[in-house]
One Martini backbone bead per residue (centre of mass of N, CA, C, O) as a GRO file, in nm:
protein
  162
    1UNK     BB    1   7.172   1.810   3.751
    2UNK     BB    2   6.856   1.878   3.600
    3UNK     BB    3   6.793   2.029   3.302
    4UNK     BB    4   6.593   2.181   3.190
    5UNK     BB    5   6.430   2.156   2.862
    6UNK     BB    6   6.468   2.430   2.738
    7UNK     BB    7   6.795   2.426   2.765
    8UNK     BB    8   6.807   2.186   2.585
    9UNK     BB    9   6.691   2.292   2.312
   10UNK     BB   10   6.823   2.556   2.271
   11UNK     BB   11   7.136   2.427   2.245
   12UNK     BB   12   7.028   2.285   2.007
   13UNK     BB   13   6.972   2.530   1.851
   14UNK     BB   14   7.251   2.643   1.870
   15UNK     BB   15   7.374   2.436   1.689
   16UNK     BB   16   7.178   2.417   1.445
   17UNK     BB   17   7.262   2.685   1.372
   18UNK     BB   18   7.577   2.728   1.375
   19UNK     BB   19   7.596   2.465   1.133
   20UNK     BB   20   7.480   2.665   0.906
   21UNK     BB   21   7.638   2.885   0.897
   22UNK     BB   22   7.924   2.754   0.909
   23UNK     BB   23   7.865   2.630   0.606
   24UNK     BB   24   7.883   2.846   0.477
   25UNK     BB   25   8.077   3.043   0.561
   26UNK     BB   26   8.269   2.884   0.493
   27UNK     BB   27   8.521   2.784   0.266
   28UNK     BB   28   8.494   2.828  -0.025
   29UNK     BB   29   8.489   2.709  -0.324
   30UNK     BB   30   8.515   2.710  -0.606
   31UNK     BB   31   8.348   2.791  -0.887
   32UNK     BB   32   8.001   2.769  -0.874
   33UNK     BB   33   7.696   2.728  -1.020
   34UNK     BB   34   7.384   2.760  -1.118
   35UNK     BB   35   7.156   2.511  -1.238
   36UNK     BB   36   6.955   2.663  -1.439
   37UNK     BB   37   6.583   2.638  -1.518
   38UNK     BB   38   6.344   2.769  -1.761
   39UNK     BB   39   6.154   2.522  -1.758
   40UNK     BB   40   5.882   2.455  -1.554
   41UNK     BB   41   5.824   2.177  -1.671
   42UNK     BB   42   6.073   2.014  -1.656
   43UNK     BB   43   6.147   2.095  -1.353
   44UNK     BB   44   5.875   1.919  -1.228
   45UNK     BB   45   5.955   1.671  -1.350
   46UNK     BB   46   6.215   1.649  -1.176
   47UNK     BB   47   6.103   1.686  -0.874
   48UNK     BB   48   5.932   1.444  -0.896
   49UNK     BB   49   6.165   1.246  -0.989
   50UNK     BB   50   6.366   1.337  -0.719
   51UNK     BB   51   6.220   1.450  -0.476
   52UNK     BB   52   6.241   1.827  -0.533
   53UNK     BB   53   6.247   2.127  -0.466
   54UNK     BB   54   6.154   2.444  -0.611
   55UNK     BB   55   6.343   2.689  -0.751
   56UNK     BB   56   6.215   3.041  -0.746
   57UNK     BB   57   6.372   3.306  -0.924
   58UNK     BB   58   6.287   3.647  -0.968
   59UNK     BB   59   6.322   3.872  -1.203
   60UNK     BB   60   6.487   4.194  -1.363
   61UNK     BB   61   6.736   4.351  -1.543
   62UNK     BB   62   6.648   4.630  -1.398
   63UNK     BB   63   6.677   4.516  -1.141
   64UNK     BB   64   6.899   4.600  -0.870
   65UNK     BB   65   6.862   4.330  -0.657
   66UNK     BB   66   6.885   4.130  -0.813
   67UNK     BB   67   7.195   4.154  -0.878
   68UNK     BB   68   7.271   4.140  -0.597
   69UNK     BB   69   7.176   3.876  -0.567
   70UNK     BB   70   7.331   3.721  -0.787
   71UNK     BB   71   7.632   3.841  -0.684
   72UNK     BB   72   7.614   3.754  -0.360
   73UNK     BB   73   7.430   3.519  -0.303
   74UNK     BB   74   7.402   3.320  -0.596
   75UNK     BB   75   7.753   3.313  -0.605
   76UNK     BB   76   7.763   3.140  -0.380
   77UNK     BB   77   7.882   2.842  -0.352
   78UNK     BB   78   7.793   2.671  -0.184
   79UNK     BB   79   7.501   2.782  -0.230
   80UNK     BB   80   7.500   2.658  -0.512
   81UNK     BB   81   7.561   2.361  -0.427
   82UNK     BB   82   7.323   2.309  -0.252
   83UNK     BB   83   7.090   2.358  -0.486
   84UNK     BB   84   7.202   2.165  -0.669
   85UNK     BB   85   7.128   1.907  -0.449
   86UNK     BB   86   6.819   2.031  -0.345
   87UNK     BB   87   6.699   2.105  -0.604
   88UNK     BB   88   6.526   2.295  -0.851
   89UNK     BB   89   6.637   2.559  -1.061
   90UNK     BB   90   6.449   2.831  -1.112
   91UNK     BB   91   6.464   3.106  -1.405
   92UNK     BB   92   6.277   3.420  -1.366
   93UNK     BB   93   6.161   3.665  -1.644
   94UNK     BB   94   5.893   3.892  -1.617
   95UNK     BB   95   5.955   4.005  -1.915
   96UNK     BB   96   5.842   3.751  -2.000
   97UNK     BB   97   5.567   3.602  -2.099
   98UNK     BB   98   5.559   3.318  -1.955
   99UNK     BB   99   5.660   3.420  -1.693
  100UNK     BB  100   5.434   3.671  -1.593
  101UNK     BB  101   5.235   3.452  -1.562
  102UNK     BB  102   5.323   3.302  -1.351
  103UNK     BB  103   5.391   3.582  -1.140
  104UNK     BB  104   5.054   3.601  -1.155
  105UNK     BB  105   4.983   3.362  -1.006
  106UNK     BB  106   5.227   3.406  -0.765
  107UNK     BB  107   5.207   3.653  -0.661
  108UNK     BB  108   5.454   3.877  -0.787
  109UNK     BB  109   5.592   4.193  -0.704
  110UNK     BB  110   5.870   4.219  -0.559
  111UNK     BB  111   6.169   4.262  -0.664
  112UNK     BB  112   6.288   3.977  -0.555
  113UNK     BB  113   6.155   3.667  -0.592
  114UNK     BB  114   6.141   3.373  -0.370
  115UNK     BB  115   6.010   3.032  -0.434
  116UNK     BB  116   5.923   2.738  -0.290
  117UNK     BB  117   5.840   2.400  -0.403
  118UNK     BB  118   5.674   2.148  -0.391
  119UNK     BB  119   5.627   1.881  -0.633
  120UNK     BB  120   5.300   1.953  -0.559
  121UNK     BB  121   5.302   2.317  -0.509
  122UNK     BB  122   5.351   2.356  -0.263
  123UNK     BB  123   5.406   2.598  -0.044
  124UNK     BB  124   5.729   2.668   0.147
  125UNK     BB  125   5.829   2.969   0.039
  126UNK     BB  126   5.850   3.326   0.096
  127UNK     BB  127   6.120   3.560  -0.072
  128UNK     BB  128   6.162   3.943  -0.050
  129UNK     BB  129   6.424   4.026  -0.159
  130UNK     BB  130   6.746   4.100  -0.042
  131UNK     BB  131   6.950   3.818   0.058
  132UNK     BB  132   7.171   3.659   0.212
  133UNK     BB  133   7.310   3.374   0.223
  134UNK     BB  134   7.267   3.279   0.495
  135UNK     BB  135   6.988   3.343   0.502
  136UNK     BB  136   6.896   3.203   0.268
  137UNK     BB  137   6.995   2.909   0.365
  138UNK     BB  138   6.780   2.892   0.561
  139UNK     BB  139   6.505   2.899   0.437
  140UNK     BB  140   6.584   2.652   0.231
  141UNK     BB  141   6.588   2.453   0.514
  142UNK     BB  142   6.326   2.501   0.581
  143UNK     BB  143   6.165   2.413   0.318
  144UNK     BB  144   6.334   2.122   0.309
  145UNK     BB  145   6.194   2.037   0.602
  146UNK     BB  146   5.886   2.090   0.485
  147UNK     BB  147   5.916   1.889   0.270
  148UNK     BB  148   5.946   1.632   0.408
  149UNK     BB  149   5.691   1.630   0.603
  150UNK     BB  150   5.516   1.617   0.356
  151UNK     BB  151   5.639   1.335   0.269
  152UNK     BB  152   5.554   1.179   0.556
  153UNK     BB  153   5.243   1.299   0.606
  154UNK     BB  154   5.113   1.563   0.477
  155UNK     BB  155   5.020   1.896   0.512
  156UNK     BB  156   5.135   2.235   0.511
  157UNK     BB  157   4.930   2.358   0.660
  158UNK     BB  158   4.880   2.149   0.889
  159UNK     BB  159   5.184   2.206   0.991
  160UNK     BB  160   5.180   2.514   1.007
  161UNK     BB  161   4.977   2.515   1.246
  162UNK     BB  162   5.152   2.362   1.465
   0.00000   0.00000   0.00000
């Protein structure tokens, strides 16, 4: 007996859900950090050059879930270990003059605030307030795959309108 189509999408798609969460999730190896870096000029050559998006992660020392979000969710080693080889991490704290004209340019308001760009600087994502661990890892393999396709011959807007 064969099987509606849509009921064949859905098990595929909760199967690559579920290889997602279970990959975070599973026993974290030894301690990993995010090589985060701070001048978004040299991460940009380097997203280029590397073909790899741009995770930008916006702080201020001041913020509660900031610190939140960089102890639970961004010192989680897979989820560092994932970070360090499909991105390029950068940190910036809104607090200094440089880093704070950049989050007035991609209005960033609440803080801690999340933003994935394409090496093109397509804007592939973006979140606002603390993420787990698990939601984070799920994010960023979309704007990912988002990524992908825009490489692969489109644009970001119409990509998302399909």
């Amino acid at each position: 007996m064969a099987r509606p189509r849509w009921i064949v999408c859905l098990i595929a798609l909760s199967l690559l859900l579920g290889g997602a969460a279970l990959h975070i999730s599973a026993a974290p190896p030894k301690h990993v950090e995010i090589e985060w870096r701070s001048n978004l000029d040299e991460a940009h050559e380097q997203a280029v050059k590397q073909n790899k998006p741009m995770l930008l992660v916006f702080e201020a020392e001041w913020c509660r879930y900031c610190k939140k979000l960089r102890k639970e969710t961004l010192a989680h080693p897979q989820l560092a270990a994932h970070i360090n080889r499909s991105f390029v991490p950068v940190h910036l704290d809104v607090d200094l003059p440089e880093d704070k004209r950049v989050a007035e340019i991609l209005e960033v308001k609440p803080l801690p605030c999340t933003i994935v760009l394409s090496p093109d600087a397509d804007l592939l994502t973006r979140k606002v307030g603390f993420i787990d661990a698990e939601a984070f890892y799920s994010a960023l393999e979309d704007a990912r795959r988002l990524q992908e396709k825009i490489r692969l011959g489109g644009h970001a807007l119409d990509i998302l309108q399909k």
